[in-house]
N, C-alpha and C positions, 0 to 999 in steps of 0.2 A: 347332623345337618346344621347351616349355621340358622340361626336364631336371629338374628337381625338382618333388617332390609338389603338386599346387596343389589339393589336395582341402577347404582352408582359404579358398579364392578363390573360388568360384563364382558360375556367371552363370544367373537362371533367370526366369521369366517371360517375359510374350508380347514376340514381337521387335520389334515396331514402338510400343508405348507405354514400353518399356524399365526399367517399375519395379524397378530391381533395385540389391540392397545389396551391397556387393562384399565387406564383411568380416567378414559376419554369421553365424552360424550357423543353420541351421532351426528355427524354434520351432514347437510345435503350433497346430493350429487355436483359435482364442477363437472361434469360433460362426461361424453360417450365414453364408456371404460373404466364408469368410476366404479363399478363393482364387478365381481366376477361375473355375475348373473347378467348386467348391462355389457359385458366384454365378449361372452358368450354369444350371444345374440346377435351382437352388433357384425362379429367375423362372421357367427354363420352365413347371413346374410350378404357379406360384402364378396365369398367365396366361394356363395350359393352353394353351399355344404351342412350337414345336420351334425359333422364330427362334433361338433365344440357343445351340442348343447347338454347343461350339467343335471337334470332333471329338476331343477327348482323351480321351471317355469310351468305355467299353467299346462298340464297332460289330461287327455281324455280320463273320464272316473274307470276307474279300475275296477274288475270285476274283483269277487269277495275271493276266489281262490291268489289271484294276484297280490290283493293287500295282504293275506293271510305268508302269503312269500317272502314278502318282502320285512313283515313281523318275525317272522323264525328265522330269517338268513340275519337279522341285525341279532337274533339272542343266541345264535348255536355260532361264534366264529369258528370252532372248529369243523363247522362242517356246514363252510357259505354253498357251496355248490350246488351240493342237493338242496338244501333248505329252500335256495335261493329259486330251484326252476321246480322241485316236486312238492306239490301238494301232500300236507301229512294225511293220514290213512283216513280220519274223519271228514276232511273236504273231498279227499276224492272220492269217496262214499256217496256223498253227496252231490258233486259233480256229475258222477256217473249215471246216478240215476235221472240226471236230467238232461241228457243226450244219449243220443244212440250209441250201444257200445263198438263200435267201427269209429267215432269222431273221438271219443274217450281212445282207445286203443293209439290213433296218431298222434294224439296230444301227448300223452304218455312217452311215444317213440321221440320225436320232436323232442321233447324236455328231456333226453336220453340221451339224444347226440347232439345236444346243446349243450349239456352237464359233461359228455366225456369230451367233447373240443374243447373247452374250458379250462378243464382238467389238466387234458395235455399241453395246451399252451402254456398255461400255469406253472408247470412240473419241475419246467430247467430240464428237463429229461431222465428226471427221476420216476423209480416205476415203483411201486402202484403210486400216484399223487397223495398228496395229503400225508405223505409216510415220512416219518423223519429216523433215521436210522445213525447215530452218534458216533456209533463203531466204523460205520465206514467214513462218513465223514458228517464234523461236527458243524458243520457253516449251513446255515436256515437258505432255502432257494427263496425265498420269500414270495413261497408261494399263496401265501390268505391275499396280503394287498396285490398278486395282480393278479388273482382269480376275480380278487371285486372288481379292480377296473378292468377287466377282459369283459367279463358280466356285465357293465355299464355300458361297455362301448357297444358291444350287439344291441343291447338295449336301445340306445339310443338312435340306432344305423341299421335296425330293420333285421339285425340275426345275422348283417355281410361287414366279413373283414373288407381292412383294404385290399385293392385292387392286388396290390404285389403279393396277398397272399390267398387271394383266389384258388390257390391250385390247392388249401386247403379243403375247400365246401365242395370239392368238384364230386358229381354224384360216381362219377368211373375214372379211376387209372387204371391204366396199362400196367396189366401185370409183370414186375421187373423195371418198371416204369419209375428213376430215379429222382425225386424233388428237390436235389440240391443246385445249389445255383449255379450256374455254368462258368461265368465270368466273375471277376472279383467285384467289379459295379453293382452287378445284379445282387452278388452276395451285400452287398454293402446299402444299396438300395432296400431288401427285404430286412435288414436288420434293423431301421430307420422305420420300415413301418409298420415293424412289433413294437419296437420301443415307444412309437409315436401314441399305440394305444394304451400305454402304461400312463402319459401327460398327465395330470392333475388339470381340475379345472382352473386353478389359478394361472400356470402354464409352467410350475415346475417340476420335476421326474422327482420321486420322493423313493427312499429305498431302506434296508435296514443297515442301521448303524450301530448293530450292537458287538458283541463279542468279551471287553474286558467283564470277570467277575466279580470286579471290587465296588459295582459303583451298584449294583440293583442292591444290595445288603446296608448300604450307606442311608437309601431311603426308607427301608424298611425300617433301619432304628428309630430313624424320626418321626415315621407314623408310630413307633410302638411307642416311644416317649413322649408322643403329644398326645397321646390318649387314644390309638387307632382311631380316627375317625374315620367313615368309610365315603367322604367325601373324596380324599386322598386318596384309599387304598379299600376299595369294595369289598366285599367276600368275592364275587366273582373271579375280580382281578387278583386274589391272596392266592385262587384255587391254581390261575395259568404261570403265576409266578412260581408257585412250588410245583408246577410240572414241568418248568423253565431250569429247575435248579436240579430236579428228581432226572431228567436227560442227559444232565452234561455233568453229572457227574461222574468221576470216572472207576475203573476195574479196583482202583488200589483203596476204595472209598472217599477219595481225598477230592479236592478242585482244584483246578490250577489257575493262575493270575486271569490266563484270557480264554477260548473256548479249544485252542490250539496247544496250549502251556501243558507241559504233565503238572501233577498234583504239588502245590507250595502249601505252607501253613499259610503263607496270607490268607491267597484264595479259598483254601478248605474252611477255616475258622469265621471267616465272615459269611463264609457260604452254609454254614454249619448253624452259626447263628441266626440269620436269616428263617432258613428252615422252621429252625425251633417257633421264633416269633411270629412268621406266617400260620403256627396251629399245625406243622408235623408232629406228631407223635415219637415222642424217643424211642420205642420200642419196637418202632418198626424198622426193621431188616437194614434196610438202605441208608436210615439214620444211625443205626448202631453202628454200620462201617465207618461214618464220618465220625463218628465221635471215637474209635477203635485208630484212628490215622491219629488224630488231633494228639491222643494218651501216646501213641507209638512213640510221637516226636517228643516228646518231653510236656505235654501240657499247653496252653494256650498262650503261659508266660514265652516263649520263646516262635511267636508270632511276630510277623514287623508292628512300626512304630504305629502306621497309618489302622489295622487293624486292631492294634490297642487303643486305640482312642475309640473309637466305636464302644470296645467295651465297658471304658469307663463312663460315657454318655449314659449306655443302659444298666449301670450299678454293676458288673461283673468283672469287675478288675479297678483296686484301689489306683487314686490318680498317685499317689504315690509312685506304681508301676509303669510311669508314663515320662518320656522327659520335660522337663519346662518347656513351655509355648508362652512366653512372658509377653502381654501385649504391650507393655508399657517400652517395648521396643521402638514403639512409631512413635513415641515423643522425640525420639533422636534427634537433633540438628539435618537436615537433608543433605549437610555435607561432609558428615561422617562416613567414613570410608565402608562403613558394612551398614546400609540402611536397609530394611523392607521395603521401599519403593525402590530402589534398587534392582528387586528380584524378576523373573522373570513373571508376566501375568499371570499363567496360571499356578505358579506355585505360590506367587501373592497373593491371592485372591481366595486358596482355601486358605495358607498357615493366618489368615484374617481370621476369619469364624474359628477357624481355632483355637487362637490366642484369645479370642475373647468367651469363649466357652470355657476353657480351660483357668483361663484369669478368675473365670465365676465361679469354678470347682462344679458343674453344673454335672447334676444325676440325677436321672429319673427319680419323680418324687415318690413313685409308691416300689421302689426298688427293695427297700427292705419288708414289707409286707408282700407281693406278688409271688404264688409258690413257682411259676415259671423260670422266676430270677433264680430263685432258690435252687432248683433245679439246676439251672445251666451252671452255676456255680460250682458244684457238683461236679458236671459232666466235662467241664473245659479243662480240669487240673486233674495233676496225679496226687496230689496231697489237699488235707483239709482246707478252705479258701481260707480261715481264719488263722492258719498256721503260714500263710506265705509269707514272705521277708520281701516285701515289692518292692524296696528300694530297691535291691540286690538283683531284681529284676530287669529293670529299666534299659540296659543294654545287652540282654539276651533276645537272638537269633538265630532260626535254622538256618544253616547253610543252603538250604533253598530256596529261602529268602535273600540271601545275603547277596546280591546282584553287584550293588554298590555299596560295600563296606564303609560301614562309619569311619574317615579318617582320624588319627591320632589327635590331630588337633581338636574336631566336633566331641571327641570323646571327654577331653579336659575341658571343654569350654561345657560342656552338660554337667560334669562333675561339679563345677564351679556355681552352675546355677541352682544344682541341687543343692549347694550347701546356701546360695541367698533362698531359695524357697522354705527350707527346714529352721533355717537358724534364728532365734530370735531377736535376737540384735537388729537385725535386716528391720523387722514387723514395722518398726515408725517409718521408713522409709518407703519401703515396700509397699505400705498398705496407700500411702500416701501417689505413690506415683502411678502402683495398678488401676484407683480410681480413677485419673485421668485418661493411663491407657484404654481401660474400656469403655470411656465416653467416646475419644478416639475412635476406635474399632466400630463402636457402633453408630457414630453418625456416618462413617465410611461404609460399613456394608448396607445403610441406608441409601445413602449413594449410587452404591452398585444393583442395590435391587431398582431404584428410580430410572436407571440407565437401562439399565436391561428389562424394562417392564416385568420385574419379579423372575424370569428364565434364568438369570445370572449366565456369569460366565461357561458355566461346565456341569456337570451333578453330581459331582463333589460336594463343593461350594455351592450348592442349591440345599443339598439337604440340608447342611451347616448353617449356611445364614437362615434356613428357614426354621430351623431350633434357635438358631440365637432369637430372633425376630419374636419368637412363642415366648422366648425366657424373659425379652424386653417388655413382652404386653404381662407379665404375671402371670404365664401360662392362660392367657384367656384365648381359647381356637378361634372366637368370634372377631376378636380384635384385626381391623380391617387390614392390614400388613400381614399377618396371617393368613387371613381367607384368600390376599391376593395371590401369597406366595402359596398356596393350595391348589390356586384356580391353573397354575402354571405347572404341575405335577405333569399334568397328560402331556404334555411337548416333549416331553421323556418318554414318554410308556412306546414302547412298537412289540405289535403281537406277528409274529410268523410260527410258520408249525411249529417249532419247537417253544412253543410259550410264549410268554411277557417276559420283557428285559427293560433293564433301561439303558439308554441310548449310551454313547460316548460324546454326544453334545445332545442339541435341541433337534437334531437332524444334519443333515448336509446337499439342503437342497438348491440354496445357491451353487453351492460348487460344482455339484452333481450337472446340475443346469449347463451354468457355463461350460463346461465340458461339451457338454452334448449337442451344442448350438453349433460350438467351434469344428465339432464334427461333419455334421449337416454339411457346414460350411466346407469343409474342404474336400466333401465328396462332390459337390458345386450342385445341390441338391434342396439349397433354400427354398428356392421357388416350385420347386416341386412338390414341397408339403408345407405349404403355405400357413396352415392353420396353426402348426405344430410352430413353428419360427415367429410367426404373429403374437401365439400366447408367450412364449420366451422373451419375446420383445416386452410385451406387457408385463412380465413378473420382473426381470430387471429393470424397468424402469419404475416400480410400486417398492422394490427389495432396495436399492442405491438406501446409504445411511442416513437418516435428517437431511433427506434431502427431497421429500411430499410435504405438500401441507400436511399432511395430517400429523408427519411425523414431528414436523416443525409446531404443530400443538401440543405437543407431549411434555412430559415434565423432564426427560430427557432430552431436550433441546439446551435448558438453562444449564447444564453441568456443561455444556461445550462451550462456556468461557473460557477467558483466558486464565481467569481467577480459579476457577474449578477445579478446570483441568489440571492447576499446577498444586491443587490441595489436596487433590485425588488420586494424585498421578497417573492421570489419561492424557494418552496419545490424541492429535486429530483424530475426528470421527469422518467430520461430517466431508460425503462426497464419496466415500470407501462402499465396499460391497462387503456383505458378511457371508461366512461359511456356511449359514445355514439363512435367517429370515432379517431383516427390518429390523423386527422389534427387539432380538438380540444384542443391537448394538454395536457390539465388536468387530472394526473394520479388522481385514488382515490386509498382508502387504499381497500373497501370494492369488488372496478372493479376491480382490479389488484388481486387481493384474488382470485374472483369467474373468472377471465379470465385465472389463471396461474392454478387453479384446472380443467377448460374446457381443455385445452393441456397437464394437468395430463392423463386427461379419455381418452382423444385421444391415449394416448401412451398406454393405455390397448388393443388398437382393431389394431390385427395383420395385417389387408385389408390397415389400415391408414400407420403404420409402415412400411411395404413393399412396400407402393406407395412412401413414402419418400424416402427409400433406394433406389428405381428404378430409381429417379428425377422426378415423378411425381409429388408430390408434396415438397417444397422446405421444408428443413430441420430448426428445430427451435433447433440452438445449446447450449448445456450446460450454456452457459455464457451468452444468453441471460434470461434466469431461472434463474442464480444465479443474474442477475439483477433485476429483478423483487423480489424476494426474498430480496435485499436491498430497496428495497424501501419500502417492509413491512414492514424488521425490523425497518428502520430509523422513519416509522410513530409512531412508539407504542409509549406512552403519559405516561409519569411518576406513572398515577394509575395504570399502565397498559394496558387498554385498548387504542383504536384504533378511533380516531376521523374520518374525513370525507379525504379533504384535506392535512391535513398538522397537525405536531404539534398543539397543544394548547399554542398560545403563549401569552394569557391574562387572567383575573381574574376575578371569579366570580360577581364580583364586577362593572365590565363590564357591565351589564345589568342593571345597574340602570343608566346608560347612554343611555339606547335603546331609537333611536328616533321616532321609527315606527308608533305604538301604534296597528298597525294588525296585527303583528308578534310577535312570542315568540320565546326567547332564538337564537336572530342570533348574538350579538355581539363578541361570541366565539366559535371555533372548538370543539364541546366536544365529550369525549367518548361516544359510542354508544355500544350498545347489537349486533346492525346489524355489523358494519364495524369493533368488534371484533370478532364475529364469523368468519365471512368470512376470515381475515387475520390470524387470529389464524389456522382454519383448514387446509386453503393453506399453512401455514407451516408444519403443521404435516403431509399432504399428500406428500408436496416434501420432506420428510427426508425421509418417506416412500421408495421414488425410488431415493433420492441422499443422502444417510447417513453418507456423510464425509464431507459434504459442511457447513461451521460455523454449526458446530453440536453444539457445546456449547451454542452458541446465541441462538439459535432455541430453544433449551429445555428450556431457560429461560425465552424468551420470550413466547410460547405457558405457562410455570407454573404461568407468571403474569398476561397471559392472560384469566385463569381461575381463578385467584382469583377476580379479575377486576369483571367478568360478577357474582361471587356468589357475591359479592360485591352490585351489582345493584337487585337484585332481591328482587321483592316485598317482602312483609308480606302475599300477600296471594298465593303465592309461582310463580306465573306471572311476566314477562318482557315487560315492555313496550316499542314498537313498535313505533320508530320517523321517518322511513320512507316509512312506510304502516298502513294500518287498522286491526286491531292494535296490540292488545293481539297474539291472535293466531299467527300473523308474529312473535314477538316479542320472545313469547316459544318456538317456533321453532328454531330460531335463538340460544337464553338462551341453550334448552337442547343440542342441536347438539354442541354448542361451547364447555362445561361441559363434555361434552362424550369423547371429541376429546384433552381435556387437559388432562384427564384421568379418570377423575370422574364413578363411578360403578355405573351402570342402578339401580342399587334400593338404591343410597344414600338419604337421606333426601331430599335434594335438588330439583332430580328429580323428586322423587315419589312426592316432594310437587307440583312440574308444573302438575305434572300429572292430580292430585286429582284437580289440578284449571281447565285444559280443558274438563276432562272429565264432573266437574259439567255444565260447559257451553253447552254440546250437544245438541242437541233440538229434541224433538220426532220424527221429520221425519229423525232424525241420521245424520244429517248436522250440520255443525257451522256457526255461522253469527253476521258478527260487522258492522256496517257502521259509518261515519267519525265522529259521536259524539264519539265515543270512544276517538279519537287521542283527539280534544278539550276538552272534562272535564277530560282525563285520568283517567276515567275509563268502563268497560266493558259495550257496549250499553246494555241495558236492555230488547229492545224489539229485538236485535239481526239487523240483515239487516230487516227491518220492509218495509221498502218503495218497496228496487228494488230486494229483493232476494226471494226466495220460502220457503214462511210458517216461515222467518225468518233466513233461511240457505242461504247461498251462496258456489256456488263450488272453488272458492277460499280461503277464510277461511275455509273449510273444507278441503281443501287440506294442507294447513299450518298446521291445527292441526292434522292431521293423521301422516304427515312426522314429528311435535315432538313427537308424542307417537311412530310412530315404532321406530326410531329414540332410545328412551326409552325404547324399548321392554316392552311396557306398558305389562301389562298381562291380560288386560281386554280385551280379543279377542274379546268380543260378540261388544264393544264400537267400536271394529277394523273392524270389519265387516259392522255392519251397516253404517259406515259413506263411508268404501268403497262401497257397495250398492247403495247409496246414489249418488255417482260420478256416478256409472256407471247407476243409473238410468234418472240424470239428461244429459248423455252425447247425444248428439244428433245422425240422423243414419246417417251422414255425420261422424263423428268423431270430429268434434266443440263439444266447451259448449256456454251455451245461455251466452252474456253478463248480468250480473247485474249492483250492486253499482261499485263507483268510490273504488278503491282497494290504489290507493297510496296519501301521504301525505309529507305535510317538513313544518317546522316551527311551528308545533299543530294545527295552523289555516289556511292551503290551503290546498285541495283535489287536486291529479293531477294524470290522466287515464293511465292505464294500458293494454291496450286492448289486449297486449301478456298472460299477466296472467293468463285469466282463460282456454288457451290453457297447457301452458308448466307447468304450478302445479299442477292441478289432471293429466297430464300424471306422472308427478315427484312422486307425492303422491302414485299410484297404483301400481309404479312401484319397489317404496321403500317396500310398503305394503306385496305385493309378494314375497318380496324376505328375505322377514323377517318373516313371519308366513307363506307363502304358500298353502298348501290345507287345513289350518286352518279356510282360507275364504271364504269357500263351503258353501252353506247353510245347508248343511246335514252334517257337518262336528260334 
């Protein structure tokens, strides 16, 4: 625990959207909305509705069996359900004896089919609930967080869904009597308000974003080299995370990269490790397989680069055996042709904490006394550890690591630096410029932690800069840049049945959001779920970058100089929307796109517009839009299209320096299909309703933006998809960006996407990829084969119906079936079943989505309908 006052540090708002300032003081309320609890209140009230309120307001005193419920559903997450509505055996004991057992008995029944409705809606439409089954398929339905808000929403609404799903509480059906929806609206309508009950009280949908396995093992080393603290990492949380790791392991004992990957030494050895460190036991069964894979492959020498460095952090691998990460890179001139600011953000952003870790030779200090170490040292190699040759080391790779082979040249240019690391001659020089480097590096990842209020960019680069940060204070845990970067651990953590993972960002609830809104929106459905579009109004306009007071009080306001920015090499911030929160920082081109289109569609539904003019809710002014609006323009990249973060500010050429060897294509920012659509059309819909605002740029920008994306299009008329699975994302993205530059529904172009999705359909009128597509780049062949139905998935079928209507494809009958299709596989709750893993980054990691196969076939049916209409009858 820390030992010093931390009443200057605090962590406060809702836990799963995580707006929070770490080194801010409390400031008063500026008006209605300024908290979620005054936002709450304020909608209920204005739409004479109880949906919104979050339980933090004043509720009648709870009897002793209810508090004692609400005690065990917070300490058993594996089992909120029960905990949550049944009294443990001693209160009902007690209970009973003081009512009649006929009121006991309905209370009982009542908390019975309160617990199994819960359940089921919860499920995804897996049976029994609460069951996670790896073999059949390894993707979490995330089912813990919407049993709690399912459990919330009855809570707060009296035990009644909404209205559209009524026909669940109904005490008689008609035997044979089917619940599925008749029409696609309906269908599209009940999907909107399941989902609406999943809302967060801040007003963004929150989901799991877990899947890769390299990134939960990253934070483990760093709790195990800062001394486990169980601020960071509880016992509790050690127990879910090694039943996280004991699940997804797989038949051959090994792990693979993501939760979809067969077994690589990266994944197994970090996963391997991990284990050990969390307090497994080597002798048991499941860990002896993992460590029987690791010896099979040759040893733990013959792991990628990124998994060797872990090791040498926790003494189990001489740095010797590691290649140079020389920080004294960043003193370069900025107009050297191969600079680190140069690189793409996030591979900036760790090889930083790494260079300056590695600059430091930094190892756990009780590495050589800990019989643990001792141990793994042992266990990770075929030969004695003190007999390895690590030089010799350094560029061994299993082939199933070997994704992106070191090229010829990274290999001579490593040779080279191991002979400046080894040789002493170098030492005067060396020693002299390292020390500047790693003043460098670390006033920079000071930087980064200030900007990102301690989250940092990724969790990578969180654990990293949060050991550099320990190694800065002299290992002291108390030291306040420590405890900060501690207090930001949980923004990572998401627990669903399959355990504790850590995320592949802080979350993705902006993006998720925007989505979702845009949906609403074009099933023309805003004003129908008022509550739910009100609170989305209110999180995009709290989530916009340094662009609240409050955010404009933060210490991450001062780095958005001009000065800063160009010392730090940051992009504009301020005005951009982020992938996940506010306090993350990090605008993108493609979030800021699809967040500044979510508060377009909001400005269509007269319910939202009139709560703003009333001060219901707070007003998002013109010149916050035209901010947003520059940070698009300023992204757009010489070919025209729209990288990720930031300009492209390196060369192709870049990539034959990739040191990875698991990853593809990170050394540079490059244009995308996705993050041009998305900024391309956010321009063309704000000129839409602001058409004197840089009208000239705008037009220019949207005509380079369509030539960009004809520019990237296959030969067999397909756009490949770099940050989902894969094709179908990708045409989606391709046709709608085409449309919106101005391209005519039956030019070549299109009608050639077309003729590409429609060949892919599959007999049962579905579409389906799963993550081989993203790695060989091109279209799976047996479609979702493993985890979707008969080869379809209602994700990628939703992707490819919204590019065909999208295209006013003309093949209705192709249109029809796939809508069928959704509304056959939609459940009678308004869910879709979970499948495959749906998103991707780098070609080679899968990373879960579990919002998706909500908010795209609502998007998709909603689109569908509103473009053909009763064309999609079956008797039409």
């Amino acid at each position: 625990k820390f030992k010093n006052d931390a009443s200057k540090v605090t962590l406060s708002g809702e836990p799963f959207g995580r707006q929070i300032w770490t080194s801010l003081e409390s400031q008063p309320s500026a008006g209605p909305g300024e908290t979620e609890d005054d936002l709450t209140a304020t909608l209920a009230a204005e739409f004479r509705t109880t949906t919104l309120t979050n339980g933090t307001e004043k509720q009648p005193d709870k009897s002793e069996d209810e508090a004692g419920d609400d005690i065990k559903g917070n300490q058993n997450i594996f089992s909120p359900l029960i905990d949550m509505f049944i009294p443990d055996k001693k209160e009902r004991r007690k209970s009973e004896q003081d009512q009649p057992d006929i009121e006991s008995k309905n209370r009982k029944e009542e908390k019975a089919d309160t617990n199994k409705l819960i359940q089921t809606l919860a499920s995804g439409g897996r049976f029994p609930p609460l069951a996670f089954d790896p073999s059949k398929n390894p993707n979490s339905c995330d089912q813990l967080f919407r049993a709690q808000m399912i459990a919330s929403y009855l809570d707060k609404n009296d035990g009644k869904l909404p209205e559209d799903l009524s026909h669940l509480q109904q005490q008689e059906v008609e035997e044979g009597q089917s619940m599925h929806s008749k029409t696609a609206i309906e269908a599209a309508r009940r999907g909107i308000a399941f989902y609406s009950i999943l809302q967060t009280s801040d007003g963004h949908f929150a989901g799991d974003y877990g899947g890769p396995h390299f990134l939960l093992p990253g934070l483990v080393v760093a709790w195990y080299v800062m001394g486990r603290p169980s601020a960071m990492i509880s016992p509790p949380q050690q127990a879910l995370m090694l039943h996280y790791l004991k699940v997804h392991q797989q038949k051959d004992g090994g792990w693979g990269t993501h939760i979809e990957s067969p077994s690589t030494m990266f994944g197994t050895t970090v996963c391997y490790l991990a284990v050990r460190l969390l307090g497994g036991g080597k002798d048991a069964e499941w860990i002896k397989s993992g460590r029987e894979f690791i010896q099979k492959e040759g040893g733990a020498v013959m792991t990628s680069s990124w998994a060797k460095f872990w090791l040498c952090l926790i003494g189990c691998m001489d740095w010797k055996g590691h290649n140079s990460v020389p920080p004294e890179m960043w003193l370069l001139p900025n107009w050297f042709p191969f600079h680190p600011g140069r690189l793409w953000c996030h591979c900036r952003m760790v090889y930083l904490p790494m260079g300056y870790l590695y600059g430091s030779k930094f190892i756990y200090s009780d590495a050589e006394t800990d019989p643990l170490i001792a141990e793994l040292r042992k266990e990770l190699y075929c030969q004695p550890y003190n007999s390895i040759d690590w030089d010799s080391t350094r560029n061994l790779v299993a082939p199933m690591d070997n994704y992106s082979p070191i090229p010829a040249f990274m290999k001579f240019s490593q040779k080279c630096l191991s002979i400046y690391e080894n040789w002493k001659i170098f030492d005067p020089f060396r020693n002299a410029v390292r020390k500047a480097g790693l003043l460098f590096c670390s006033e920079y990842m000071k930087a980064e932690d200030l900007q990102t209020n301690y989250i940092n960019i990724g969790p990578v680069n969180k654990a990293l800069n949060m050991v550099s940060a320990f190694h800065a204070a002299n290992s002291d845990i108390n030291d306040p840049s420590v405890r900060s970067h501690i207090m930001r651990v949980p923004d990572y953590l998401w627990v669903a049945e399959d355990g504790m993972k850590m995320q592949g960002y802080n979350g993705s609830q902006c993006w998720d959001t925007s989505f979702a809104i845009q949906a609403v929106w074009e099933c023309g459905l805003l004003d129908k779920f008022p509550t739910l579009s009100a609170k989305v109004w209110a999180y995009l306009e709290r989530t916009q970058i340094l662009s609240t007071n409050e955010s404009q009080s933060s210490p991450a306001f001062q780095y958005e100089s001009c000065d800063n920015r160009d010392k730090f090499y940051r992009h504009v911030s301020k005005g951009g929307w982020p992938f996940s929160t506010s306090a993350h920082g990090w605008p993108i081109s493609d979030c800021t796109g699809e967040g500044l289109k979510g508060v377009l569609a909001l400005m269509d539904s007269p319910v939202i517009m009139s709560a703003v003019k009333e001060g219901v809710l707070k007003n998002i002014e013109p010149s916050r839009l035209y901010d947003a609006v520059n940070v698009i323009l300023t992204l757009q990249n010489e070919d025209g299209g729209w990288a990720t973060y930031e300009n492209n500010r390196g060369f192709g050429w870049y990539e034959k320096l990739n040191p990875s060897e698991v990853f593809g294509d990170i050394m540079i920012d490059y244009s995308y299909v996705e993050c041009s659509m998305a900024s391309l059309t956010a321009l063309a819909e704000f000129h839409e309703k602001f058409p004197r605002h840089r009208t000239k740029e705008i037009a220019l920008a949207i005509h380079r933006g369509g030539e960009f994306m004809r520019s990237i299009q296959r030969e067999d008329g397909s756009w490949y998809g770099s940050w989902a699975c894969c094709f179908c994302y990708g045409c989606w993205f391709g046709i709608e960006g085409l449309i919106k530059a101005g391209e005519s529904h039956n030019s070549p172009a299109i009608e050639k996407c077309c003729q590409f999705l429609l060949s892919q359909q599959r007999p049962n009128g579905g579409w389906g990829e799963d993550f081989t597509s993203c790695y060989d780049k091109d279209y799976a062949e047996n479609g979702m084969e493993s985890y979707g139905d008969e080869g379809s998935g209602v994700v990628n079928t939703a992707w490819a119906l919204m590019a065909l209507s999208a295209a006013k494809c003309r093949n209705v009958d192709a249109i029809r079936r796939g809508v069928h299709y959704l509304m056959k596989r939609q459940l009678d709750c308004g869910d879709w079943p979970q499948e495959g893993i749906s998103g991707v980054f780098n070609r080679a990691c899968g990373i879960t989505y579990t919002a998706y196969r909500n908010v795209f076939p609502i998007w998709a049916l909603g689109r569908c309908v509103a473009t053909y209409g009763s064309m999609l009858d079956e008797d039409h």
